[in-house]
Structure formats: structure tokens, C-alpha cells
N, CA and C atoms of all chains as a GROMACS GRO file, in nm:
protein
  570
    1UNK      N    1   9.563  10.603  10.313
    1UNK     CA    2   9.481  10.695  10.392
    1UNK      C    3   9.491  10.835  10.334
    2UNK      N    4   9.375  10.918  10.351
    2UNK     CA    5   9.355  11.051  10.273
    2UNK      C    6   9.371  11.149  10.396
    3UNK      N    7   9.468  11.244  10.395
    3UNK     CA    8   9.478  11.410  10.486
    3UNK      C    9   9.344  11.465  10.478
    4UNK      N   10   9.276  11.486  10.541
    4UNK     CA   11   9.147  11.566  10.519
    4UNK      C   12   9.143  11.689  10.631
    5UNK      N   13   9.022  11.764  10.645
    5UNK     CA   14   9.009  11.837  10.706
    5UNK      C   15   8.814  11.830  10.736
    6UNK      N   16   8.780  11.786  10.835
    6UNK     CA   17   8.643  11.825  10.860
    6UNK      C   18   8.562  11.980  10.849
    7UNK      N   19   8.493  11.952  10.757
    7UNK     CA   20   8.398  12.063  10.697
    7UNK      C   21   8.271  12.092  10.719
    8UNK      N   22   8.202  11.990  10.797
    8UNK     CA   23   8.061  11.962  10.805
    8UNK      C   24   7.981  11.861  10.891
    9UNK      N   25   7.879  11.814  10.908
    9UNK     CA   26   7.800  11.740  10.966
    9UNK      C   27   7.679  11.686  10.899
   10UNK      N   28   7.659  11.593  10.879
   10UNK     CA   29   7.542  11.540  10.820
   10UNK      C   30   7.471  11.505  10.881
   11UNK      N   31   7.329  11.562  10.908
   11UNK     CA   32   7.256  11.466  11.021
   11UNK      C   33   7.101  11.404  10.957
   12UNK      N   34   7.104  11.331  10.994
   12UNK     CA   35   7.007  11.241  10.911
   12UNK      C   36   6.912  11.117  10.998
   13UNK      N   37   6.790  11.065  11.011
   13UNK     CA   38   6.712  11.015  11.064
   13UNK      C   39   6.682  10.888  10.982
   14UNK      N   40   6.646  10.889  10.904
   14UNK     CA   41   6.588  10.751  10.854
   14UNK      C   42   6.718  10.757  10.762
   15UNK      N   43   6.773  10.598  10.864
   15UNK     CA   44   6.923  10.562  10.753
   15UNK      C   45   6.936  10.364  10.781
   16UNK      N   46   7.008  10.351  10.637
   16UNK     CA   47   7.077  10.202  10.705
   16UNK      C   48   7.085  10.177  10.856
   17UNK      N   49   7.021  10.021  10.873
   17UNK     CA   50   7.071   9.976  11.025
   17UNK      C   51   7.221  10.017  11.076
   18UNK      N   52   7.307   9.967  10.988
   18UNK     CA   53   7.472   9.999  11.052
   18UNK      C   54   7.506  10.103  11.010
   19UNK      N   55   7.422  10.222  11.007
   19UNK     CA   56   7.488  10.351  11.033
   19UNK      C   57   7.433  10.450  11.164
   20UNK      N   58   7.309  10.339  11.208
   20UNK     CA   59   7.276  10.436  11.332
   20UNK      C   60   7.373  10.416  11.445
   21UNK      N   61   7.391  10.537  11.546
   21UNK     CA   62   7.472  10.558  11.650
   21UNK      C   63   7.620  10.634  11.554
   22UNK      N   64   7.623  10.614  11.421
   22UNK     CA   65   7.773  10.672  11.375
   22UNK      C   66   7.717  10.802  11.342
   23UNK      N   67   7.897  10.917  11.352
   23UNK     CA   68   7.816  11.054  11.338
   23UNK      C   69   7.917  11.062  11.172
   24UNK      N   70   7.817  11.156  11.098
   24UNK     CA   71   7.877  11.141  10.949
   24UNK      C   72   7.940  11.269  10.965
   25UNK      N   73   8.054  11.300  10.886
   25UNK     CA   74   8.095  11.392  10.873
   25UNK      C   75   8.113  11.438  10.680
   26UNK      N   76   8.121  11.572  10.674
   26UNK     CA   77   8.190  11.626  10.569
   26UNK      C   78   8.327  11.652  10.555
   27UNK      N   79   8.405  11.575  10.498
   27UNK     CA   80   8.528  11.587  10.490
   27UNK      C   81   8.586  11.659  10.342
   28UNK      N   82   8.676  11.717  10.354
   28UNK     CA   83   8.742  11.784  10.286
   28UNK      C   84   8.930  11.745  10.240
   29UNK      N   85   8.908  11.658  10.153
   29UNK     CA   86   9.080  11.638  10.133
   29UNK      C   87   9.184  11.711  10.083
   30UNK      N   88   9.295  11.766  10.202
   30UNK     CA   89   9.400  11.851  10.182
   30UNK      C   90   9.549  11.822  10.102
   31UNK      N   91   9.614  11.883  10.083
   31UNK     CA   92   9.765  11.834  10.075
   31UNK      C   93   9.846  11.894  10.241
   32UNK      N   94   9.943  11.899  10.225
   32UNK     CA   95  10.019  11.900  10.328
   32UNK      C   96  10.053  12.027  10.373
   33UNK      N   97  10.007  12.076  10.328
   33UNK     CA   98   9.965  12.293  10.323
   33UNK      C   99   9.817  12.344  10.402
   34UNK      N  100   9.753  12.215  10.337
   34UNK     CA  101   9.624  12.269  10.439
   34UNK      C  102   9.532  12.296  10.321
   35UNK      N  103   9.561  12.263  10.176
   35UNK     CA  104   9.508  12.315  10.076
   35UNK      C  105   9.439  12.206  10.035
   36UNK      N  106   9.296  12.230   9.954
   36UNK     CA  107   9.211  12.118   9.905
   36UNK      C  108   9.262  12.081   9.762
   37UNK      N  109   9.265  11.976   9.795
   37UNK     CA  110   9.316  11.863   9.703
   37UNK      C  111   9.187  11.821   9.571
   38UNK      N  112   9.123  11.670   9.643
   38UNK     CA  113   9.031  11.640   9.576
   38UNK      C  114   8.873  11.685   9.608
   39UNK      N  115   8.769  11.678   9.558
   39UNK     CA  116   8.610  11.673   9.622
   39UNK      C  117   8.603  11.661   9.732
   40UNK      N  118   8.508  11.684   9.843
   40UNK     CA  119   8.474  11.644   9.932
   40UNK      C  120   8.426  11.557   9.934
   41UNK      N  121   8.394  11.474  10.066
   41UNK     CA  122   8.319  11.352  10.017
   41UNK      C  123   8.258  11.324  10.202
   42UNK      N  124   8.183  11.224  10.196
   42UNK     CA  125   8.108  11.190  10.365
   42UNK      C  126   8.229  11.066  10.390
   43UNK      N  127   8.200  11.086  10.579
   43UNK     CA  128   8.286  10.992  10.632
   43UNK      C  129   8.220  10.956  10.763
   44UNK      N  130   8.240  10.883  10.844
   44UNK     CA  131   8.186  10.838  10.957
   44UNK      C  132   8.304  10.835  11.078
   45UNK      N  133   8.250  10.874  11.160
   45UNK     CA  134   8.379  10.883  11.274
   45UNK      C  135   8.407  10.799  11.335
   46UNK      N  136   8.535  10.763  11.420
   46UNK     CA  137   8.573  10.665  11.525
   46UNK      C  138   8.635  10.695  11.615
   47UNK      N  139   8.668  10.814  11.619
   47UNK     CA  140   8.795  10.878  11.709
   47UNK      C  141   8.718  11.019  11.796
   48UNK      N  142   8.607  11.050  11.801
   48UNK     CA  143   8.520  11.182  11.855
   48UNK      C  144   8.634  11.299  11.785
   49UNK      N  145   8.628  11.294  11.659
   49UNK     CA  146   8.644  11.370  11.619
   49UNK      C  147   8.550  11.546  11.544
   50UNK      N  148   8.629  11.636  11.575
   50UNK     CA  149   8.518  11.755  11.515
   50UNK      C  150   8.549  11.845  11.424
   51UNK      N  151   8.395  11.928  11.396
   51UNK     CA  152   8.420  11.993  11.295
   51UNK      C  153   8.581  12.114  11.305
   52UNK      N  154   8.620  12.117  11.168
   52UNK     CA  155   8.779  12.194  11.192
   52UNK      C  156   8.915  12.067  11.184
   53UNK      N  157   8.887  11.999  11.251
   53UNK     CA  158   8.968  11.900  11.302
   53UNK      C  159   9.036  11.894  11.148
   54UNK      N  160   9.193  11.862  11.152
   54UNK     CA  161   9.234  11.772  11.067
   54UNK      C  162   9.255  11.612  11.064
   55UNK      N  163   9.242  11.512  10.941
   55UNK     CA  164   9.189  11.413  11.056
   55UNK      C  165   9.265  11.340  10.926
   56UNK      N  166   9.250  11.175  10.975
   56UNK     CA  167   9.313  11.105  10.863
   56UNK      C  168   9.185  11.012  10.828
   57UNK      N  169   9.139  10.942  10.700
   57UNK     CA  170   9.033  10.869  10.670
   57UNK      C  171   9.099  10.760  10.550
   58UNK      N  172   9.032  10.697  10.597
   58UNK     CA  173   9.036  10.590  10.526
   58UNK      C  174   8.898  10.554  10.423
   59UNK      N  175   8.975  10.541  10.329
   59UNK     CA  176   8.819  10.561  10.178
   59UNK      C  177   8.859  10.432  10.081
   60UNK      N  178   8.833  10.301  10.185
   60UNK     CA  179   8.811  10.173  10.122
   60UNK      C  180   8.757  10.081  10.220
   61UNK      N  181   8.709  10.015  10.174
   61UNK     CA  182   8.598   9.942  10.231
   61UNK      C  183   8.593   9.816  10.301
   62UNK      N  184   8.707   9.730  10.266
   62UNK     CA  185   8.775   9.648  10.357
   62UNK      C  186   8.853   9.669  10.466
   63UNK      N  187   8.894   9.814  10.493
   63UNK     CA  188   8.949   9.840  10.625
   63UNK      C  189   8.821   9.882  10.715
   64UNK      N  190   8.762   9.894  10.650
   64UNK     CA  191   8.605   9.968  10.740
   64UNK      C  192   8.550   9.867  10.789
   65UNK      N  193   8.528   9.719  10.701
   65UNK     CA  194   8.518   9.622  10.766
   65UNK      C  195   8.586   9.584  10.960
   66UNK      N  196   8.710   9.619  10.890
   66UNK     CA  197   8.801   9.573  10.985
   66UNK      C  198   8.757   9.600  11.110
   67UNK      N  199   8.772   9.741  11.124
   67UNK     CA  200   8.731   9.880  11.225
   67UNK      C  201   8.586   9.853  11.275
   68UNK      N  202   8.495   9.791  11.234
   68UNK     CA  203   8.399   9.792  11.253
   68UNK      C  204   8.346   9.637  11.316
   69UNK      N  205   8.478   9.524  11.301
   69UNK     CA  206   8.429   9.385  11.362
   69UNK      C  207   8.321   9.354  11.274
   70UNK      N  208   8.288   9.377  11.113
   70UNK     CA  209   8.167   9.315  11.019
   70UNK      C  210   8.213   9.272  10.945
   71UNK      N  211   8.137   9.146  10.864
   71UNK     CA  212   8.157   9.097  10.773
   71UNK      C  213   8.132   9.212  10.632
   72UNK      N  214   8.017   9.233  10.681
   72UNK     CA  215   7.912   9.297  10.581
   72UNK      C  216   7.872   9.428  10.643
   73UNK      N  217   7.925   9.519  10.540
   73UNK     CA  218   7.877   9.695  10.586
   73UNK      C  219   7.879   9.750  10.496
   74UNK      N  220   7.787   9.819  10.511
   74UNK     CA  221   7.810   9.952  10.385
   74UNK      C  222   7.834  10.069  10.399
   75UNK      N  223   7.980  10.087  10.425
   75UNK     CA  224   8.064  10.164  10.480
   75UNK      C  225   8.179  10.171  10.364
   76UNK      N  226   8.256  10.284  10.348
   76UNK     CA  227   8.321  10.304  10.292
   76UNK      C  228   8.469  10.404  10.315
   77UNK      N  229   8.402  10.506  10.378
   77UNK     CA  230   8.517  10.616  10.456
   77UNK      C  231   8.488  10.617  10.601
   78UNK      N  232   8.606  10.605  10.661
   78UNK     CA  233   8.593  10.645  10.805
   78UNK      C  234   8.726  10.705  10.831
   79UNK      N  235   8.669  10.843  10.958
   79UNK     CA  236   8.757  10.868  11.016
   79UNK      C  237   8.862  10.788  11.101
   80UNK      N  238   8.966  10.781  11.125
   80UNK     CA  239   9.065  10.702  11.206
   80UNK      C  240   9.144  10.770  11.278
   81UNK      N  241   9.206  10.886  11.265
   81UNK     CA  242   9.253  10.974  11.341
   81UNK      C  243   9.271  11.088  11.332
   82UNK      N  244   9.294  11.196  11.450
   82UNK     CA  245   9.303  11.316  11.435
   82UNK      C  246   9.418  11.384  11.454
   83UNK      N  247   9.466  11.457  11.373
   83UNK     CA  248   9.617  11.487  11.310
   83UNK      C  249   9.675  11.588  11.425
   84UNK      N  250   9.753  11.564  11.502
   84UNK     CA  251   9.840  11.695  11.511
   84UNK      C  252   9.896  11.828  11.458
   85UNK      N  253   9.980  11.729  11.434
   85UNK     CA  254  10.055  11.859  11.310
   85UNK      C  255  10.119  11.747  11.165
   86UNK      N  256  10.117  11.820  11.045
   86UNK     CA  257  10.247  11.800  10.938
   86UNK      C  258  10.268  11.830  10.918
   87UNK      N  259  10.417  11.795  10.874
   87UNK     CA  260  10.529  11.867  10.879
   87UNK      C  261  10.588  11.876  10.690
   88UNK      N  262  10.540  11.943  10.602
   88UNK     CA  263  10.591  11.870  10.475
   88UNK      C  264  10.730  11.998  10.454
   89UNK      N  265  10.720  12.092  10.499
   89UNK     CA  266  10.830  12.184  10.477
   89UNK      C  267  10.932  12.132  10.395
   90UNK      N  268  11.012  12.040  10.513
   90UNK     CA  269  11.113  11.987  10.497
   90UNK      C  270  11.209  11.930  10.361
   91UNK      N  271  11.098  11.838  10.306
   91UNK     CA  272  11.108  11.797  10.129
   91UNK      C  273  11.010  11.863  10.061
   92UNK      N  274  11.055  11.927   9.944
   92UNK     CA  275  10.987  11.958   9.841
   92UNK      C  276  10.936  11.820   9.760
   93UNK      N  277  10.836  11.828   9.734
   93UNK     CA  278  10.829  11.721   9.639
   93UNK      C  279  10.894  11.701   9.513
   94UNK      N  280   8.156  10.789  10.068
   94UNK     CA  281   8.001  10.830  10.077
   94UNK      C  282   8.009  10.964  10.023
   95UNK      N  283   7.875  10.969   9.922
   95UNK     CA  284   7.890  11.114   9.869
   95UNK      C  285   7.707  11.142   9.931
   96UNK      N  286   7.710  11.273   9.884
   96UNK     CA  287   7.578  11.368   9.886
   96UNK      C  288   7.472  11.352   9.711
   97UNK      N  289   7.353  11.328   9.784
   97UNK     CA  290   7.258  11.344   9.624
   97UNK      C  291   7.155  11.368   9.630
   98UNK      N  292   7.097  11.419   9.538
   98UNK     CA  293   6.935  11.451   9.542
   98UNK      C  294   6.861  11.343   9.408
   99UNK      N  295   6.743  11.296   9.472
   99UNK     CA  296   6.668  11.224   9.387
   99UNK      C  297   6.597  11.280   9.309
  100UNK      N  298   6.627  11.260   9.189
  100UNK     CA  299   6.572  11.307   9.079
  100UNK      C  300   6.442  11.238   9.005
  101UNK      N  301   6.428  11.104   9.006
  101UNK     CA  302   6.378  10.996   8.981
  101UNK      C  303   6.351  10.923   8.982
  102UNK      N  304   6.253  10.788   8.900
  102UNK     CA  305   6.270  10.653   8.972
  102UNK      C  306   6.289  10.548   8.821
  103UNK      N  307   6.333  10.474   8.817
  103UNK     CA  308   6.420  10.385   8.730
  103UNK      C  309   6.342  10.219   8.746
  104UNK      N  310   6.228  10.214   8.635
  104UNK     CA  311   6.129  10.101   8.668
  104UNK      C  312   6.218   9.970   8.579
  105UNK      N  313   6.254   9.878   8.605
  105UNK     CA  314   6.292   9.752   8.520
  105UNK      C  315   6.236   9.656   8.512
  106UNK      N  316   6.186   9.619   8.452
  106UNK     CA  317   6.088   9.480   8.415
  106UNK      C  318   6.225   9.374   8.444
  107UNK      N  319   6.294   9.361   8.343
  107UNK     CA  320   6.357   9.258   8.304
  107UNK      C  321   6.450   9.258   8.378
  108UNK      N  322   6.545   9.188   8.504
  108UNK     CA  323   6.641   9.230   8.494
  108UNK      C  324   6.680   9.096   8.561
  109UNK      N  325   6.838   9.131   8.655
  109UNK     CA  326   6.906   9.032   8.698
  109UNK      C  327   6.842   8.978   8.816
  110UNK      N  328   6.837   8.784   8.871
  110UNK     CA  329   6.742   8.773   8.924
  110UNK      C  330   6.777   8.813   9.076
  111UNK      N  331   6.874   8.854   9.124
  111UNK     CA  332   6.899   8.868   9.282
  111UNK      C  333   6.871   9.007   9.306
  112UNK      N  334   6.820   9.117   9.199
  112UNK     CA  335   6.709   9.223   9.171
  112UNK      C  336   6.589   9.219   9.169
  113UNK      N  337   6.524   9.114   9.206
  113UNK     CA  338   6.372   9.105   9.193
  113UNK      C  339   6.341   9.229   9.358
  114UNK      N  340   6.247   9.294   9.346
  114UNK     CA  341   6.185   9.324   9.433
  114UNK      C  342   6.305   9.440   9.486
  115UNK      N  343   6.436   9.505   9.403
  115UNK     CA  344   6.505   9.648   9.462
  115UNK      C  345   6.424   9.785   9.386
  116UNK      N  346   6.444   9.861   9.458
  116UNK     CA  347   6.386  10.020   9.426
  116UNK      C  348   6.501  10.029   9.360
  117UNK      N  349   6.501  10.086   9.222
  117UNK     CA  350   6.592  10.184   9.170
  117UNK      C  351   6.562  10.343   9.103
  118UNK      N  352   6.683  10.418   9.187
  118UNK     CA  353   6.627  10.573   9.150
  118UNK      C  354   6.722  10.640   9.105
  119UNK      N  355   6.705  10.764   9.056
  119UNK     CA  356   6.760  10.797   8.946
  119UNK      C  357   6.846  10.926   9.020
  120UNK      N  358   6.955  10.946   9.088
  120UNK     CA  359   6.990  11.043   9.180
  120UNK      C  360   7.126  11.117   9.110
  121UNK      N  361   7.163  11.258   9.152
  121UNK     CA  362   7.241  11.319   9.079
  121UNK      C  363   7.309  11.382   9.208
  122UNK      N  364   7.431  11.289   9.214
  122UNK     CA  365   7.578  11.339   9.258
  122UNK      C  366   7.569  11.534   9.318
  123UNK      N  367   7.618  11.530   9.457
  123UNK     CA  368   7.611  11.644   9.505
  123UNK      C  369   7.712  11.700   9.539
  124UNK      N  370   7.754  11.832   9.542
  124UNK     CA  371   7.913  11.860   9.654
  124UNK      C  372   7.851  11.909   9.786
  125UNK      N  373   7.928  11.904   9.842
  125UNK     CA  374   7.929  11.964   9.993
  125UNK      C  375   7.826  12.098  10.002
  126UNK      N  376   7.843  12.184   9.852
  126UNK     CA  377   7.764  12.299   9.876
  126UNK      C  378   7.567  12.266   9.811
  127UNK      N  379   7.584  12.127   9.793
  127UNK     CA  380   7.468  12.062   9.758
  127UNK      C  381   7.459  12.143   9.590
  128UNK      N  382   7.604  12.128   9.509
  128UNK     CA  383   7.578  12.155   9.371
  128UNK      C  384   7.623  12.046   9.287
  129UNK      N  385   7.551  12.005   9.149
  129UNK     CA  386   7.544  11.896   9.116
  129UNK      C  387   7.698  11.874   9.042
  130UNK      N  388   7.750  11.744   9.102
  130UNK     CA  389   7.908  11.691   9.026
  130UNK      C  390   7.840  11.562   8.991
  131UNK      N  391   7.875  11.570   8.849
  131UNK     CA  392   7.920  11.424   8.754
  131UNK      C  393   7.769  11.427   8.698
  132UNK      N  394   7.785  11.365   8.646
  132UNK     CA  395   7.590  11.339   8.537
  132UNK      C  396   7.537  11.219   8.633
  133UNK      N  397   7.395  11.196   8.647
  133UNK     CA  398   7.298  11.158   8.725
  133UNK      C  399   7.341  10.997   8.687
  134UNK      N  400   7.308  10.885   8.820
  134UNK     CA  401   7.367  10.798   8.806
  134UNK      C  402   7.244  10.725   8.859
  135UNK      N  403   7.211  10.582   8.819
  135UNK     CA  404   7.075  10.509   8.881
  135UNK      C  405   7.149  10.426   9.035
  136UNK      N  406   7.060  10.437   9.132
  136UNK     CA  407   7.102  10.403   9.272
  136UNK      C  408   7.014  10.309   9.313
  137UNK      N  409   7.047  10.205   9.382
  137UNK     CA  410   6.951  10.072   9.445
  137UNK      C  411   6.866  10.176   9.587
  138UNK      N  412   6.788  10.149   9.646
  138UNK     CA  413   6.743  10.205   9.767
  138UNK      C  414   6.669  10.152   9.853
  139UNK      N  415   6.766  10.196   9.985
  139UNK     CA  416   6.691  10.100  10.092
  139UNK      C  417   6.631  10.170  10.214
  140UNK      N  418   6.631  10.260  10.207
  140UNK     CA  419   6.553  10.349  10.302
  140UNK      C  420   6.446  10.435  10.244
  141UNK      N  421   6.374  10.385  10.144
  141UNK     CA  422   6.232  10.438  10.091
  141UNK      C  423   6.247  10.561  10.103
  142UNK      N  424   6.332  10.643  10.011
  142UNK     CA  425   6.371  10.761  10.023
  142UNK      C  426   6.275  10.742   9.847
  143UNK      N  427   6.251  10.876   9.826
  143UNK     CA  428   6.123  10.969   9.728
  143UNK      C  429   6.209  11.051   9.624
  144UNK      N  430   6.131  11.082   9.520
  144UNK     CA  431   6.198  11.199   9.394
  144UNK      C  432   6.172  11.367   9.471
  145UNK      N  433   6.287  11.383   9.504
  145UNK     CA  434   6.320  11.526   9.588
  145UNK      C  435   6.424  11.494   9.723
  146UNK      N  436   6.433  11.443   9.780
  146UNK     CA  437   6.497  11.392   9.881
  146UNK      C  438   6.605  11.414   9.870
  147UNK      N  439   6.722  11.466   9.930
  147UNK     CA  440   6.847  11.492   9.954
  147UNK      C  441   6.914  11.334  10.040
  148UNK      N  442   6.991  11.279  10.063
  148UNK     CA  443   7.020  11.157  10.044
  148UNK      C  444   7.165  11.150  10.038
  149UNK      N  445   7.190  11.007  10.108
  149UNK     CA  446   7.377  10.975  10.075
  149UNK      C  447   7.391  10.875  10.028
  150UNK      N  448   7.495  10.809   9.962
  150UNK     CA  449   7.490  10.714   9.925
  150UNK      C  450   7.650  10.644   9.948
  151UNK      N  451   7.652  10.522   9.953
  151UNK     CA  452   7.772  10.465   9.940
  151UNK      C  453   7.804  10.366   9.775
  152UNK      N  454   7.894  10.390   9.748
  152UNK     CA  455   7.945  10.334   9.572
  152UNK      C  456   8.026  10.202   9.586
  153UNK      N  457   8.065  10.158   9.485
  153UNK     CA  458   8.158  10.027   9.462
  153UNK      C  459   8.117   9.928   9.576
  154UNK      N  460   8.136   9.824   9.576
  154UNK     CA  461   8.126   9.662   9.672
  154UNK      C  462   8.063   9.708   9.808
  155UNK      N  463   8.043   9.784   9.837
  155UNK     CA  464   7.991   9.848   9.983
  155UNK      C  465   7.861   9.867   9.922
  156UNK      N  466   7.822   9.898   9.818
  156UNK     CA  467   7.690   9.923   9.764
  156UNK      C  468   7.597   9.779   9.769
  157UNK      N  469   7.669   9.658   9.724
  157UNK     CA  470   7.574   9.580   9.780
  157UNK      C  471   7.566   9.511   9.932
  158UNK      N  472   7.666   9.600   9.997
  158UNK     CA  473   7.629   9.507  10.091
  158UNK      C  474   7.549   9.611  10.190
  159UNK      N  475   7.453   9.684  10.114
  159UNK     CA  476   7.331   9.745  10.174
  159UNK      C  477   7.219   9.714  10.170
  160UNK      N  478   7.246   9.593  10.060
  160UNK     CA  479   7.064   9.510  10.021
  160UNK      C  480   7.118   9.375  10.151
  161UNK      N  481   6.980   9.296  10.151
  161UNK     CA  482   6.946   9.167  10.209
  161UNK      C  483   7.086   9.071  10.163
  162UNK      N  484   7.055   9.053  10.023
  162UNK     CA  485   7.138   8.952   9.959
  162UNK      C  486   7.233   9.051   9.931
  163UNK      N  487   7.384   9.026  10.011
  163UNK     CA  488   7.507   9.111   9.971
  163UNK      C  489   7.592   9.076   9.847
  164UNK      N  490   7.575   8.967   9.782
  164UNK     CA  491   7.666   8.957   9.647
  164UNK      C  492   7.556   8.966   9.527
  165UNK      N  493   7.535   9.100   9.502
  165UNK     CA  494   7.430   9.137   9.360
  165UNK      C  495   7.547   9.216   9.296
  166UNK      N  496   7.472   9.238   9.162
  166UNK     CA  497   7.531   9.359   9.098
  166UNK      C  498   7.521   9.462   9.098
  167UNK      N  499   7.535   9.558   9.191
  167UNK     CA  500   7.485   9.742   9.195
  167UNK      C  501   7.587   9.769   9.200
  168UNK      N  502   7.602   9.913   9.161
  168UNK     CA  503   7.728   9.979   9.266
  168UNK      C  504   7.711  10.132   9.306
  169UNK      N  505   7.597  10.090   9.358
  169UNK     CA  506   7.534  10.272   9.428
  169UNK      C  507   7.435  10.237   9.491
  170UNK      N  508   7.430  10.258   9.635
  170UNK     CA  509   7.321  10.249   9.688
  170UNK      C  510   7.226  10.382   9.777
  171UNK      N  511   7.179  10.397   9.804
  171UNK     CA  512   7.084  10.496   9.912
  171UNK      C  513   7.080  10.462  10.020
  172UNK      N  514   7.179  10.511  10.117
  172UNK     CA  515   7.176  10.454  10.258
  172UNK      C  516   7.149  10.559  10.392
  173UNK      N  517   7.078  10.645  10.326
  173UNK     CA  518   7.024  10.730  10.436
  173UNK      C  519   6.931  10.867  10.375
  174UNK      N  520   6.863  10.903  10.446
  174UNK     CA  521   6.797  11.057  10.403
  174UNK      C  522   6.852  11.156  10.494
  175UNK      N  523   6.876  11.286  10.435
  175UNK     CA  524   6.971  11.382  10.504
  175UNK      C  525   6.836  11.473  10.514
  176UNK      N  526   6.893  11.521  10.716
  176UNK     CA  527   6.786  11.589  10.761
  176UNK      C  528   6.867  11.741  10.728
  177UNK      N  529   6.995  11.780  10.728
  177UNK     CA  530   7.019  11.875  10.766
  177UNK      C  531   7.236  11.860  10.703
  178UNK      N  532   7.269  11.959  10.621
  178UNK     CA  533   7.424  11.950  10.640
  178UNK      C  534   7.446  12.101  10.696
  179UNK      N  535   7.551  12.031  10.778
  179UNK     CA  536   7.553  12.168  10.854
  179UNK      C  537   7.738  12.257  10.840
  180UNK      N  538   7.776  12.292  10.766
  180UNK     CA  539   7.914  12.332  10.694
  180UNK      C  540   7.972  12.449  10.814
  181UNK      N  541   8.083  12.410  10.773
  181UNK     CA  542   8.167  12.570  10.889
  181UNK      C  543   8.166  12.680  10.746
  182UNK      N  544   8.208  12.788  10.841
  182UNK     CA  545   8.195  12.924  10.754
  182UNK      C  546   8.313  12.882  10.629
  183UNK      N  547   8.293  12.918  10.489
  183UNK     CA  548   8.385  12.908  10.391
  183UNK      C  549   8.422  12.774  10.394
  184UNK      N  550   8.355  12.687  10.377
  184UNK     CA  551   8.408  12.508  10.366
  184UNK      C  552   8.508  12.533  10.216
  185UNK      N  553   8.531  12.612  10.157
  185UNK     CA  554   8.602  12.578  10.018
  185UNK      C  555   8.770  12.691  10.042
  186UNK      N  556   8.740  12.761  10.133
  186UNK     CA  557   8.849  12.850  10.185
  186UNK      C  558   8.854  12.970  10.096
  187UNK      N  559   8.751  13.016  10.019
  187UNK     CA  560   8.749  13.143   9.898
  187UNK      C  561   8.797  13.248   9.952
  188UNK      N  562   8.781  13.288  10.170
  188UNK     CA  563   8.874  13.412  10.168
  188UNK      C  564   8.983  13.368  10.157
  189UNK      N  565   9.083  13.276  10.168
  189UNK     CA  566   9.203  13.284  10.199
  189UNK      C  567   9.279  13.266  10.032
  190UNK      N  568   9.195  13.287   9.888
  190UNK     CA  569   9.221  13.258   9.764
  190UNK      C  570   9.242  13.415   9.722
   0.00000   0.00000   0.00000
């Protein structure tokens, strides 16, 4: 699972059947500072999560299955949860 | 899922047969600030999305399972047209750099 941080909203009308009713987001992947890591990239929510939010996602496609009760989706990132706090202080890497 | 704008359309006569009858277009990789990352890549499409269209797409094994027949060979598809991205102030954090 990827640390991210929500950045955005995608809103869009004419889409795939199994993406209507999901809300897309712009996600932003952090390290443990709060700092951007890799690209941004789109994600789909599960948790009513929002913009700001730090959140955790998952960016493979057989767990999306999972989450979603489908055989077949074309899905790839989804949100899964929304972070409290981390704590990386502690160990330096 | 990334961000893209259609650039093109990608006609094939010849090709593999569980491709008969897909749109392929010619779309170029977007960031968040809708600026172009990576060189332009050909995409299957299933929402009759056009050359100009802003657009998302999903990549690798998730890409076919956006056509009818889910075990083809693609690995990029067009799975929506974007009406609108809507970013918080500084999505890249430049004041805090």
C-alpha cells in the first residue's frame, strides 16, 4: 500500500459502467514527512474520504478486485483508508 | 489510473483477432497539473472519447478488463472523459520549498 495525500477531484460524465457511483480522486504519494515521493496518479474511494485527507491506496489490481466483490474491473488504485497520524520520527531509515 | 489528453487515432488493418472492431487512440500521459509525462502511448477506447478530449485511463491487466472480451492483449485503456479536475491550492507544495 502507497502513503498518499489527496490533491484533487476528478469529475467526469461519460465513463466505464463500473466506475459510475465511484468518486475519483487525485492522489499524491508522500513519504513519512508529508513529502512527495512519486507522480501523482487517480484513485477511487471507499472510505468517504476528502480532499487534504491523508489516506492509504492500494495501486494493484487484484486487491481492487477483492474490495469490489468482481471478477472483472478495471480498476486499479483505490482508496482504503484514511490515516491518522505517522509516526516515522522514531527510526531513521 | 493516470490523466491524458487525446492526441490521435491509431487505424490497424491487420491485427490480433480478439481486436477486431476496438478504437485505438493515440493519447499522451498527463500530471495532475494536466502537463505532459512520458512520450505518447496508443490506448484501446471504450467510451467514444475524440482527438482533444482530456480522459483517464487505467494500464496493465485492468486494461483489458475494460473491453467485452477481458483476456486480449492491450495494456491501456480509456475509461472515462474528464469533465473537470478540480486541485487544492499548491497540489505540488512549491510554498513550503
Amino acid at each position: 500500500m502507497t502513503l498518499a495525500r489527496v490533491i484533487g477531484t476528478v469529475v467526469s460524465t461519460v465513463k466505464h459502467p463500473k466506475y459510475k457511483g465511484l468518486k475519483l480522486f487525485v492522489v499524491q504519494p508522500i513519504d513519512g514527512e508529508g513529502r512527495p515521493t512519486d507522480p501523482s496518479f487517480l484513485a477511487v474511494d471507499t472510505v468517504q474520504s476528502g480532499v487534504g485527507d491523508v489516506v492509504l491506496v492500494i495501486t494493484e489490481g487484484n486487491g481492487a478486485r477483492q474490495i469490489f466483490k468482481e471478477k472483472v474491473l478495471p480498476i486499479r488504485s483505490v482508496i482504503v483508508g484514511v490515516v491518522d497520524e505517522v509516526d516515522s520520527r522514531s527510526v531513521s531509515p | 489510473m493516470y490523466l491524458g489528453r487525446v492526441i490521435g487515432t491509431v487505424v490497424a488493418t491487420r491485427k490480433y483477432r480478439d481486436l477486431e472492431g476496438i478504437r485505438f487512440m493515440l493519447v499522451q500521459p498527463l500530471s495532475h497539473a494536466l502537463k505532459p509525462r512520458g512520450v505518447a502511448q496508443v490506448a484501446v477506447d471504450v467510451v467514444q472519447a475524440g482527438p482533444g478530449d482530456l480522459v483517464y485511463l487505467v494500464g496493465s491487466r485492468e486494461a483489458s478488463q475494460a473491453l467485452e472480451e477481458t483476456f486480449v492483449p492491450v495494456d491501456a485503456a480509456i475509461v472515462g472523459i474528464v469533465d473537470s479536475v478540480d486541485l487544492v491550492p499548491d497540489p505540488d507544495g512549491e510554498a513550503a520549498k
